[in-house]
MIPAKOL-282594 format. One line per 10 residues: their letters; for each residue x, y, z of C-alpha. Coordinates in nm, 4 decimals. Layout:
a> X Y Z; ... .
***
This chain:
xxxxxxxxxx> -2.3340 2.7546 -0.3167; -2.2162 2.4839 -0.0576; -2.2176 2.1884 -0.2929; -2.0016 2.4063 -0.5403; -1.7431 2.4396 -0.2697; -1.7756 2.0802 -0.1476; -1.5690 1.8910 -0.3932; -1.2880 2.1742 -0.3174; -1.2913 2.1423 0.0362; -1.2927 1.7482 -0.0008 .
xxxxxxxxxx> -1.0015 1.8024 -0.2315; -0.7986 1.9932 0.0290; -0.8442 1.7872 0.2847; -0.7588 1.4542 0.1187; -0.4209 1.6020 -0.0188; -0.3000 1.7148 0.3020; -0.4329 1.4002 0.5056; -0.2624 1.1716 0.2426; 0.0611 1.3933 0.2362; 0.1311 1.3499 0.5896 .
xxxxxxxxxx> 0.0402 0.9726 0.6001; 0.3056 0.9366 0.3082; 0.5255 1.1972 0.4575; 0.4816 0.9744 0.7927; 0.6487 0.6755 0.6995; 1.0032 0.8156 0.6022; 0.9534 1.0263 0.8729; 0.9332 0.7804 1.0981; 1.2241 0.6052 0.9238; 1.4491 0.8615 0.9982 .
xxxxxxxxxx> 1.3272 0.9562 1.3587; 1.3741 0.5634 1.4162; 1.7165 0.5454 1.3240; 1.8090 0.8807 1.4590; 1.6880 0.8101 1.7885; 1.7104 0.4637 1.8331; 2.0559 0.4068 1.6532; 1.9647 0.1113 1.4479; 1.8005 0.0570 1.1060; 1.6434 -0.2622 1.2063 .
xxxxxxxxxx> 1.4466 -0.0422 1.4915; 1.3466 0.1976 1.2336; 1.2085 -0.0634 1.0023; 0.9827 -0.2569 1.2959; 0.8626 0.0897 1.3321; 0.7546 0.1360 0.9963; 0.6369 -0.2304 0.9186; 0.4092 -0.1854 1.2920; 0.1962 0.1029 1.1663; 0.1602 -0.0654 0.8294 .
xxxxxxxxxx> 0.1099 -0.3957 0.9065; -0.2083 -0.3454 1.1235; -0.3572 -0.1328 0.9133; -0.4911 -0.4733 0.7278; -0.6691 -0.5599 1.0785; -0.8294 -0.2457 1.1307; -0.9414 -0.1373 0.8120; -1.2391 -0.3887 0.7901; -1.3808 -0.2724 1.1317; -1.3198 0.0727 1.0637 .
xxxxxxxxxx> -1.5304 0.0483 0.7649; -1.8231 -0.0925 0.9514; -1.8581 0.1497 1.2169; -1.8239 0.3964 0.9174; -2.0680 0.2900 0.7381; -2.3271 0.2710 1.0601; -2.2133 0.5837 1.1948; -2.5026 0.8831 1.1217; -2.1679 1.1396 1.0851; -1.9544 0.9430 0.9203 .
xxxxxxxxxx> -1.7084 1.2542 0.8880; -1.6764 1.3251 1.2542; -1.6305 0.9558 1.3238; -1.3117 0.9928 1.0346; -1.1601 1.3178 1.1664; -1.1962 1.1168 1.5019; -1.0162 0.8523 1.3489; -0.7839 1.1008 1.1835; -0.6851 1.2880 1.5177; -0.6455 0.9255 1.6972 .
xxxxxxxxxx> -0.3996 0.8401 1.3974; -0.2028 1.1248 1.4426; -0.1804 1.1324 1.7988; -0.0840 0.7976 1.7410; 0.2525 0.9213 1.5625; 0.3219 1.2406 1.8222; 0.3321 0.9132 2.0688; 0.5478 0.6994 1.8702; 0.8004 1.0024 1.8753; 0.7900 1.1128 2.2333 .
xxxxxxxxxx> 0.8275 0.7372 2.3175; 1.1422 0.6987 2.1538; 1.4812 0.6405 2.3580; 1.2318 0.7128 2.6368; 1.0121 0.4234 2.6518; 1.1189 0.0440 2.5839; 1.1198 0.0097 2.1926; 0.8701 -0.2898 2.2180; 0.6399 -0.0385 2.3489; 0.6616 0.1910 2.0935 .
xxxxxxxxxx> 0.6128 -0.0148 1.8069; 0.3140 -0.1779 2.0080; 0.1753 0.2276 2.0178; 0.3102 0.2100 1.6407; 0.0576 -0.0724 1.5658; -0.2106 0.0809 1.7665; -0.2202 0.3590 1.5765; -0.1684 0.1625 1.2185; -0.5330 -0.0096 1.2925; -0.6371 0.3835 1.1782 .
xxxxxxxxxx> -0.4813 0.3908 0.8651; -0.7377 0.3119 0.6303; -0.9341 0.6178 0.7072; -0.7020 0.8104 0.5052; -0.7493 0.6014 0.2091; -1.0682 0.4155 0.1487; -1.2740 0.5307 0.4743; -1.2217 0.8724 0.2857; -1.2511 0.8295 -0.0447; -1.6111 0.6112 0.0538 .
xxxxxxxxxx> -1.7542 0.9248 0.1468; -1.7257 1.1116 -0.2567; -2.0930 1.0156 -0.3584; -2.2106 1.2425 -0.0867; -1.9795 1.4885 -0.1923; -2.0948 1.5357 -0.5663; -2.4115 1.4411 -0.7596; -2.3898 1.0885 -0.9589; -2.3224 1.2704 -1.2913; -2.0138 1.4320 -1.1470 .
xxxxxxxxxx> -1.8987 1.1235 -0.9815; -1.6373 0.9970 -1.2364; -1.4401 1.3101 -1.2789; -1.4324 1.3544 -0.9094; -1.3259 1.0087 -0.8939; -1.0208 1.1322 -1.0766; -0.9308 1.3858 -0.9296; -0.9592 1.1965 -0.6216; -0.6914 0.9676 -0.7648; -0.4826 1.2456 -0.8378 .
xxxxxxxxxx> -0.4341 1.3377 -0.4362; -0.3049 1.0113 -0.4074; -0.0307 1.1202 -0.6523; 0.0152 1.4507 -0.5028; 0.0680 1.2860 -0.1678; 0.3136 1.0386 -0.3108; 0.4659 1.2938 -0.4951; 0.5338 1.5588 -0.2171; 0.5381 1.3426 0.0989; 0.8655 1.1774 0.0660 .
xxxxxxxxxx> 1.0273 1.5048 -0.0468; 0.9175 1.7246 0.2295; 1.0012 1.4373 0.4871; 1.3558 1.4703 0.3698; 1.3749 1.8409 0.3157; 1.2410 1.8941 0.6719; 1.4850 1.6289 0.8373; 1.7646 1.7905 0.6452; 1.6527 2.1405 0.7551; 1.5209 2.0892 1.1320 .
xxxxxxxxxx> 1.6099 1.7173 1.2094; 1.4009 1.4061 1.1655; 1.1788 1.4228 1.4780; 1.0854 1.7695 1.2525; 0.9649 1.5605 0.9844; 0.7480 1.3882 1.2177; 0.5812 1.6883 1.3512; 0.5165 1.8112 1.0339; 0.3337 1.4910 0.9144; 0.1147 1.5034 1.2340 .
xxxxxxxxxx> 0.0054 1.8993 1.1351; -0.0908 1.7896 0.7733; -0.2871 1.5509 0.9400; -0.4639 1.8129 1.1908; -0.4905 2.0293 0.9174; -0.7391 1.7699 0.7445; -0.9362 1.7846 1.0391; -1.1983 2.0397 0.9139; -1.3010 1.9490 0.5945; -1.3477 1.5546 0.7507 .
xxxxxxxxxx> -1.6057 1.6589 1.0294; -1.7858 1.8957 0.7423; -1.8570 1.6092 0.5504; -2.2300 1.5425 0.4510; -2.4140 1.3466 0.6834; -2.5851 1.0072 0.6155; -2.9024 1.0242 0.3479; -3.2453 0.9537 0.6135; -3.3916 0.6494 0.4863; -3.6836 0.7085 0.2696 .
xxxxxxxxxx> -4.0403 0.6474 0.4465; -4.2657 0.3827 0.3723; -4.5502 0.4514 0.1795; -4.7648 0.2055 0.3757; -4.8073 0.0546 0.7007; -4.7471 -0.3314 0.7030; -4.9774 -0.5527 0.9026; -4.9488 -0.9221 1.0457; -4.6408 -1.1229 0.8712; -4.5089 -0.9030 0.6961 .
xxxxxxxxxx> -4.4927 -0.6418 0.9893; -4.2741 -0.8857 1.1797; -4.0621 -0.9455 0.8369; -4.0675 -0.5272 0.7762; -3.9750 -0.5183 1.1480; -3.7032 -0.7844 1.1560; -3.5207 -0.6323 0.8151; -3.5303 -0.2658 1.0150; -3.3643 -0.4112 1.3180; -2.9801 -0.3102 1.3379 .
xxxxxxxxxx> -2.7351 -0.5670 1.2267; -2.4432 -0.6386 1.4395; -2.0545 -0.5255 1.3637; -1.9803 -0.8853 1.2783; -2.2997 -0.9798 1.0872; -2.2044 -0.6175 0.8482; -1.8209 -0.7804 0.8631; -2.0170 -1.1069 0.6803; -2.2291 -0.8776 0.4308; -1.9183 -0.6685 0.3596 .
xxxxxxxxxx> -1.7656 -1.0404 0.2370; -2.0602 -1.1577 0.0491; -2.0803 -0.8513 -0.1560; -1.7141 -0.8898 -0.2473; -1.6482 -1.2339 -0.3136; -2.0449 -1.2374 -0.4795; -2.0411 -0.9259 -0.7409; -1.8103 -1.0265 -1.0453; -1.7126 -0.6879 -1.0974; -1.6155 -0.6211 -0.7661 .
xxxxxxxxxx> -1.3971 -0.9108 -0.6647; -1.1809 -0.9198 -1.0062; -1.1156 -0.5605 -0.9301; -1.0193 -0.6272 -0.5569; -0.7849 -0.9172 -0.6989; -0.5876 -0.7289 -0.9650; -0.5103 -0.4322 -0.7623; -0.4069 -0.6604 -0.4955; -0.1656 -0.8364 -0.7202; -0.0317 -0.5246 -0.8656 .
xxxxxxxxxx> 0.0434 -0.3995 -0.5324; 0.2739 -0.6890 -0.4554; 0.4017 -0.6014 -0.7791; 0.4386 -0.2319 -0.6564; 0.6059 -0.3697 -0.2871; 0.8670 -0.5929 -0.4906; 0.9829 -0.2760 -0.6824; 1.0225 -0.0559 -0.3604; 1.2452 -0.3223 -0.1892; 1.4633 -0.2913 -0.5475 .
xxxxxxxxxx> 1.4623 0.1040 -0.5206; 1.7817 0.1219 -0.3255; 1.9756 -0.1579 -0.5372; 1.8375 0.0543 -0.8437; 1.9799 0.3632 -0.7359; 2.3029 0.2480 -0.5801; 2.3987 0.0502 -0.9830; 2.1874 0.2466 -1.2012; 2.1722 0.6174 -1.0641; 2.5253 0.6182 -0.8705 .
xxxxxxxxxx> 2.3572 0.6213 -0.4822; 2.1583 0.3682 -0.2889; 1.9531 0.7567 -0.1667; 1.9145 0.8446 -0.5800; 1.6283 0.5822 -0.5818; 1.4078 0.7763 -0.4516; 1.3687 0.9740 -0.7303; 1.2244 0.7166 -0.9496; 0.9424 0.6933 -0.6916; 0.8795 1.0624 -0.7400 .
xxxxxxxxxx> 0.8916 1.0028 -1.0990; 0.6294 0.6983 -1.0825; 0.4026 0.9676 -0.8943; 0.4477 1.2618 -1.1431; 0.3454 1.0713 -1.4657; 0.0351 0.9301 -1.2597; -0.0488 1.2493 -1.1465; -0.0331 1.3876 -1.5268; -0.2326 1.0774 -1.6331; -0.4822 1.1121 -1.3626 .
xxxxxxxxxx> -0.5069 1.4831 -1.5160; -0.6059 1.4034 -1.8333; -0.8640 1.0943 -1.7513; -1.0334 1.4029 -1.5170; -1.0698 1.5583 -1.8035; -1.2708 1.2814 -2.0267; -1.3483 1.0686 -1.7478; -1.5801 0.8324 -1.9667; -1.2907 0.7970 -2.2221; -1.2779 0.4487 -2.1048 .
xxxxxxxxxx> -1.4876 0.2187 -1.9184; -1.3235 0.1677 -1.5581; -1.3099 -0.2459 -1.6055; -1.0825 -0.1701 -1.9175; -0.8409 0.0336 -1.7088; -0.7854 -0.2241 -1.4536; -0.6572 -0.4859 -1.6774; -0.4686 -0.2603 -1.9222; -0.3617 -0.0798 -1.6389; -0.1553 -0.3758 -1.5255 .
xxxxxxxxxx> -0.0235 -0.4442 -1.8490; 0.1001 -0.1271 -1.8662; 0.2588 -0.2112 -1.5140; 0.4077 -0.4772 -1.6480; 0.6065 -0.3488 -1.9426; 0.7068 -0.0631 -1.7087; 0.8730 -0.3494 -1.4748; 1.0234 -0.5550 -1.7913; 1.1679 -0.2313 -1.9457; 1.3081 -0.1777 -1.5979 .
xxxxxxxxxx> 1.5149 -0.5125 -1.6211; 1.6528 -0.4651 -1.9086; 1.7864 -0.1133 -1.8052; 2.1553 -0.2741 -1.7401; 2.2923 0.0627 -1.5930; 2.1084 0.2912 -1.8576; 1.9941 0.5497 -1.6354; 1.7625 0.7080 -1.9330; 1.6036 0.3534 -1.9659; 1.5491 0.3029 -1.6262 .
xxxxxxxxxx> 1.3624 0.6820 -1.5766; 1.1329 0.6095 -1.9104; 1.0505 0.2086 -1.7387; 0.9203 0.4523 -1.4325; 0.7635 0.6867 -1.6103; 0.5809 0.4114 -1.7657; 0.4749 0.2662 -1.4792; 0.2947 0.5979 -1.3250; 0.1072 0.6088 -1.6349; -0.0535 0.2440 -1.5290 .
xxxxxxxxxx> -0.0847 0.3018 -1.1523; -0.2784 0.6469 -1.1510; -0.5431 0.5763 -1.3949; -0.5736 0.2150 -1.2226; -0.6303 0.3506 -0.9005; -0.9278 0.5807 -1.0469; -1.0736 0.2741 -1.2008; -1.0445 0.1228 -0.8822; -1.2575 0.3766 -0.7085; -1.4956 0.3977 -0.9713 .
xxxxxxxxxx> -1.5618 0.0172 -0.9493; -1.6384 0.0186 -0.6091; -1.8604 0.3456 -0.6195; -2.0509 0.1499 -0.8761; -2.0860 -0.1854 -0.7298; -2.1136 -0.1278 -0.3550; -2.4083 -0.0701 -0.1807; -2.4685 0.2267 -0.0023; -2.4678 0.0678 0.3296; -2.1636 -0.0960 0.2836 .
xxxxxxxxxx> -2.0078 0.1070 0.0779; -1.6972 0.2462 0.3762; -1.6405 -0.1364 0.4999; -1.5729 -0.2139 0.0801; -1.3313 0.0400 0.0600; -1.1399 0.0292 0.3874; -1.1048 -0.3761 0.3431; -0.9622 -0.3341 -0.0145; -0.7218 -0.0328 0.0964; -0.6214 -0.3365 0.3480 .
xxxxxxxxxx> -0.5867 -0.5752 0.1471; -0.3699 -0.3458 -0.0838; -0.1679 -0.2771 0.1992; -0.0981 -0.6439 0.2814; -0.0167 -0.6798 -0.0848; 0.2701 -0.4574 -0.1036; 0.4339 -0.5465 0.2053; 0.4112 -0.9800 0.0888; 0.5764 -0.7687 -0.2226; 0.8018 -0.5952 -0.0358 .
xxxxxxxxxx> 0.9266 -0.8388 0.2195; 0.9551 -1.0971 -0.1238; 1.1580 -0.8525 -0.2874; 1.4722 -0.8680 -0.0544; 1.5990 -1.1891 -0.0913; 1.4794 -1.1441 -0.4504; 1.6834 -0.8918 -0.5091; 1.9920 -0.9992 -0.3632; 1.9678 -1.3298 -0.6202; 1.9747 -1.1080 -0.9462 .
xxxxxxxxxx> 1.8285 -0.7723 -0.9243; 1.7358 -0.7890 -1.3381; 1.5950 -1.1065 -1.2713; 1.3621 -0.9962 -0.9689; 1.2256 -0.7291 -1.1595; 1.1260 -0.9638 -1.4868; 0.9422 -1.1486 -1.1403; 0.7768 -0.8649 -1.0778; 0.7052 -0.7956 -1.4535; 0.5682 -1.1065 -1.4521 .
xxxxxxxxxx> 0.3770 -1.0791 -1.1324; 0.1634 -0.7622 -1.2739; 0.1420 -0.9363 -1.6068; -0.0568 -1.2163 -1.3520; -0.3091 -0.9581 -1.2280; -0.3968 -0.8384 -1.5414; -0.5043 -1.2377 -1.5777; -0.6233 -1.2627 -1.2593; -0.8971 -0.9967 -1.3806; -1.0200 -1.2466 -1.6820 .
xxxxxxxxxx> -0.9847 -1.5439 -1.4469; -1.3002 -1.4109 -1.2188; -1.6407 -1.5461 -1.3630; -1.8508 -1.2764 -1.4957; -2.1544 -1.4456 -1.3496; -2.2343 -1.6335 -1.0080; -2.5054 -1.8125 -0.9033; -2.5705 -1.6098 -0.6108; -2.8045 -1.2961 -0.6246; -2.5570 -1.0030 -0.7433 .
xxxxxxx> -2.8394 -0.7196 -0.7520; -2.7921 -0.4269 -0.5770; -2.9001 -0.5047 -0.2319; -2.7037 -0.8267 -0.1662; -2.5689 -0.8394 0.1077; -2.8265 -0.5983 0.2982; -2.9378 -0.8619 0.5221 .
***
């Protein structure tokens, strides 16, 4: 009776974790500006919590992975986050701004455990012949979050104001709380079935001795730059997200020529997250449909004739909602590929420290993307996003580029040591 509720409780508690982390960074947006009277304030606030979440989620991952409880150490890592944000919003206009996006990036070092320190935890969560449709469903409260945290930031600041919004993003966060200390507990390792004597006591004795943080930092590095399968995967999401970070700095341009408002862009970022949420749907259902690898690299070709279709839109409003429509049905069943690579390839000892260092990575993706896109933009906004066209056309490359053999040992405990 437990496991059957334990995929449902997991469920719950990513979607509202992940809706108030999305939720969060509008939120903060607007309390920013609000309170400190200046768009450029707002945006340091935003890029502080991001931008250090590529620093922390390495380390995170480690002391994840070591931990006995790995779900109490990520609900502690969950209330620390959100604590985080209350104290971003009580310091501002109270304390100087320098120190609040310091407490900003404080708090950012956290942000991987809503993403990959999470999701690292599923195999414990379902039996191996459930894994892939829980993978996708996984995926899919990524879309749900990206779908409804953006909205509810602005209805709340609309309705109640925007430090509101921020409040609200914190209690999703608390509300997670529960089903993140329930999670299952570390496996015990298995007992020997004999005693070793002389040598190969000291050897037995030498391989049982704990490794340090930095020495699992190392392992963590050698298993993903040394398993084919692993790294190509790590690569072509990471280009897709700069991809991804080039199109969000074109949202506003894109709603202020196509959709008649700089604020109408939004909507085609709640469009992108519908159709990946319906495609994410149907892979749940026939989860072995396709192999994972193949989604990755068609995945970002279907990225990249979103993006191209997207140029060409010329003020065609119906054009431009079909180019991101297309482009949610590449990102959501990606994403579940993603996961479903890493499940498969990293070891069980590493397996939080894989998936908080690519959710990093990731993140440091789409803000080079983002921070690209600007300048881009302001050159020739049809010609920026053929750049980014052509930027997740290079990841889907990228993924045939990686050697599908190394001479290192690949097996499944590399990187153990």
């Amino acid at each position: 009776m437990a496991e059957r509720y334990a995929l449902p409780r997991y469920l719950a508690g990513a979607v509202a974790a992940r809706a108030g982390d999305e939720m969060s960074g509008p939120a903060l947006m607007l309390a920013g500006f609000a309170l400190a009277g200046s768009t450029t304030d707002a945006s340091a606030l935003l890029a502080g919590i991001t931008v250090s979440a590529a620093l922390g989620g390495p380390v995170l991952g480690v002391l994840l992975d070591r931990a006995e409880r790995p779900g109490r150490m990520l609900a502690g890592a969950l209330l620390l986050y959100a604590t985080g944000l209350g104290a971003v919003l009580v310091g501002l206009g109270r304390w100087p701004f320098a120190v609040t996006v310091l407490v900003a990036g404080v708090a950012g070092l956290l942000g991987p455990a809503l993403s990959g320190g999470w999701t690292a935890q599923l195999p414990r969560v379902v039996p191996d012949a459930r894994l892939p449709r829980a993978n996708a469903l996984d995926a899919m409260t990524f879309g749900a979050a990206a779908l409804a945290g953006p909205a509810l930031a602005g209805a709340v600041a609309v309705a109640l104001g925007a430090s509101a919004s921020v409040v609200v993003s914190v209690a999703l966060m608390i509300l997670a709380l529960p089903a993140a200390w329930l999670l299952p507990a570390r496996p015990a390792e298995p007992p020997t079935g004999h005693q070793p004597c002389g040598e190969a006591r000291l050897t037995a004795s030498r391989r049982q001795r704990p490794s340090s943080v930095v020495g699992d930092l190392l392992a963590g590095v050698r298993v993903a730059a040394g398993r084919p399968a692993l790294a190509r995967a790590t690569l072509t999401s990471v280009v897709c997200c700069v991809a991804q970070g080039m199109l969000m700095a074109y949202v506003p341009l894109l709603g202020e020529r196509v959709l008649g408002g700089a604020g109408h862009g939004a909507v085609l970022l709640s469009c992108a997250a519908l159709s990946a949420l319906a495609a994410d749907a149907v892979f749940a259902r026939s989860p072995r449909l396709v192999s994972p690898d193949t989604l990755l690299w068609s995945g970002a070709l279907v990225q990249a004739a979103a993006l191209g279709l997207a140029s060409a839109a010329q003020g065609r409003p119906v054009v431009l909602a079909v180019a991101v429509l297309v482009l949610g049905l590449g990102e959501g069943p990606q994403l579940a590929a993603l996961f479903a690579v890493r499940h498969r390839e990293a070891p069980e000892r590493l397996r939080s420290q894989i998936f908080t260092t690519g959710a990093s990575l990731k993140i440091t993706g789409f803000a080079l993307g983002a921070a690209a896109g600007g300048p881009l933009a302001g050159w020739s906004l049809s010609g920026a996003l053929a750049l980014a066209s052509g930027t997740a056309a290079l990841a889907a490359l990228v993924f045939f580029a990686v050697p599908t053999a190394v001479t290192a040992p690949a097996g499944r405990d590399a990187g153990r040591g």
